[in-house]
N, C-alpha and C positions, 0 to 999 in steps of 0.2 A: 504493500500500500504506500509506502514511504515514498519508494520512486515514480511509481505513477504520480501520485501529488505533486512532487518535483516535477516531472516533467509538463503534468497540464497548468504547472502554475507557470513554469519556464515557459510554454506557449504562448499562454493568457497572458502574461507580462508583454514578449515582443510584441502579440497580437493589438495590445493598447495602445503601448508606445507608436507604432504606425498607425492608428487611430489618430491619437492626438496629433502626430506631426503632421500626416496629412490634412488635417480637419484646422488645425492653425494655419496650414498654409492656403487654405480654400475661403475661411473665413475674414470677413474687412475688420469686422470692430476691432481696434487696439486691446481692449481689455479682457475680451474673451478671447484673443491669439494668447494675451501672457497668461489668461488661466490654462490654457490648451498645452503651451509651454513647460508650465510648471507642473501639472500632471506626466507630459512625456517625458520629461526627466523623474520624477518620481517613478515610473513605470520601469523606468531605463536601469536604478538605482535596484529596485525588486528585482526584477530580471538576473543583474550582476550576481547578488547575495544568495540568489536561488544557486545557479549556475556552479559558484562559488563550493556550496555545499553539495550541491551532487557530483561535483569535480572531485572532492576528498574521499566522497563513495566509492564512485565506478568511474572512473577517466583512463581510458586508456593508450595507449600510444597511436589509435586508429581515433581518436575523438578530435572532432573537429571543433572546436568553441565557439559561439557564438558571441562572446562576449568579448573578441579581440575583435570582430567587425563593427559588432557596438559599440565601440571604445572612438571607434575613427567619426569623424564630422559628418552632420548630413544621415541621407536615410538608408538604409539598409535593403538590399536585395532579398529579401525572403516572404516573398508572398504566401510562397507553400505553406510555411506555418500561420497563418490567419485565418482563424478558427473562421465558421459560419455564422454566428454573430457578429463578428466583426467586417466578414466581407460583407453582410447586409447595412451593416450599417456604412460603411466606406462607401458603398453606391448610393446610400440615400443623403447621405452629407455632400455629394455633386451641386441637388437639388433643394437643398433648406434655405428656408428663406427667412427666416428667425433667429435670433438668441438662445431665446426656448425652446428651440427645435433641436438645436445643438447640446443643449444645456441637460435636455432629455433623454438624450441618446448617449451622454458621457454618463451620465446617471444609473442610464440602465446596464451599462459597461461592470460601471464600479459599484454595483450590488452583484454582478454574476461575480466577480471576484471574489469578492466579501464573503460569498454565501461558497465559494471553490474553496478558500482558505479555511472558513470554519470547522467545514465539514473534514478537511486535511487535519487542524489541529486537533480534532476530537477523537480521530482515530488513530495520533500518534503514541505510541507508546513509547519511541526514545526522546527524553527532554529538551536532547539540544536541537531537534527538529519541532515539536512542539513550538520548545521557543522563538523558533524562527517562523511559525503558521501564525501564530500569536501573535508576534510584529507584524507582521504583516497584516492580520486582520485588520489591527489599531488602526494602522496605514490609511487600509481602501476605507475603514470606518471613518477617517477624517476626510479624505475623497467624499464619500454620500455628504458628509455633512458640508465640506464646503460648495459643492454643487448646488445641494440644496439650499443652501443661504442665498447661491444667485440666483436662483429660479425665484424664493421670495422677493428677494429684492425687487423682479420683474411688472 
C-alpha cells in the first residue's frame, strides 16, 4: 500500500503542478496567475518530498527521476502522467471565462488530493510515511482553504 500511495501521490503532485502552470499561463488576472503560481510551486515542493522518499525505498540504477526534470525552469514534458481529472480539467481551463470558474476547478483538484493523502495516511503503518501523508494533508488542507477564501471573497 505504501508505494502505490507514493506513486498516485507522485502522479497527483506532477498532474497539479501542470494544472497550475498551464492555467497561470492561460489566465489575464495578475492575482489569480500569482495564486496559480504559488500552488504550482507548492505542488512542485510535494512532488520532490514524495519522490524523495520512495527514492530511499526502491531506486534503482534503471530509475529515471523525475525530479531532476523538475528541478530545470519552465514546464515539463510529461503529459502521460496527467491523470483524467486533470486532463479534463486542462481542456476546460482553454474555455473559462471566470475567476470562479478557475477558482473551482483548482478547488476540486485540491480536495481529490486531500481526500488521496488521507486515505494514504490512515492506512500507513510505518510512521515516517504517515508523517509525510500527514504533511501533506495539512498542505492540500491549506490549499481548500485558501481557495476557498477567494471564491468568498468573489
Amino acid at each position: 500500500d505504501a508505494l502505490k500511495f507514493l506513486n498516485l501521490g507522485i502522479n497527483s503532485e506532477i498532474a497539479a503542478y501542470i494544472f497550475y502552470k498551464r492555467a497561470g499561463a492561460i489566465v489575464k488576472e495578475k492575482g489569480l496567475q500569482d495564486t496559480l503560481h504559488k500552488l504550482a510551486n507548492d505542488e512542485k515542493g510535494h512532488f520532490l518530498s514524495l519522490e524523495d522518499l520512495y527514492d530511499r525505498n526502491v531506486r534503482s540504477e534503471m530509475w529515471a527521476p523525475y525530479k531532476d526534470i523538475l528541478s530545470k525552469e519552465g514546464l515539463p514534458d510529461i503529459d502521460e502522467l496527467v491523470q483524467e481529472t486533470h486532463k479534463e480539467l486542462l481542456a476546460r481551463i482553454r474555455g473559462v471565462a471566470t475567476k470562479r470558474e478557475v477558482l473551482e476547478m483548482a478547488l476540486a483538484l485540491e480536495k481529490e488530493a486531500l481526500t488521496l493523502f488521507s486515505e494514504a495516511s490512515a492506512k500507513m503503518k510505518n510512521p515516517e510515511l504517515k508523517k509525510v501523508f500527514d504533511f501533506l494533508v495539512g498542505f492540500e488542507r491549506n490549499h481548500v482553504l485558501l481557495i476557498e477564501k477567494e471564491l468568498a471573497a468573489l
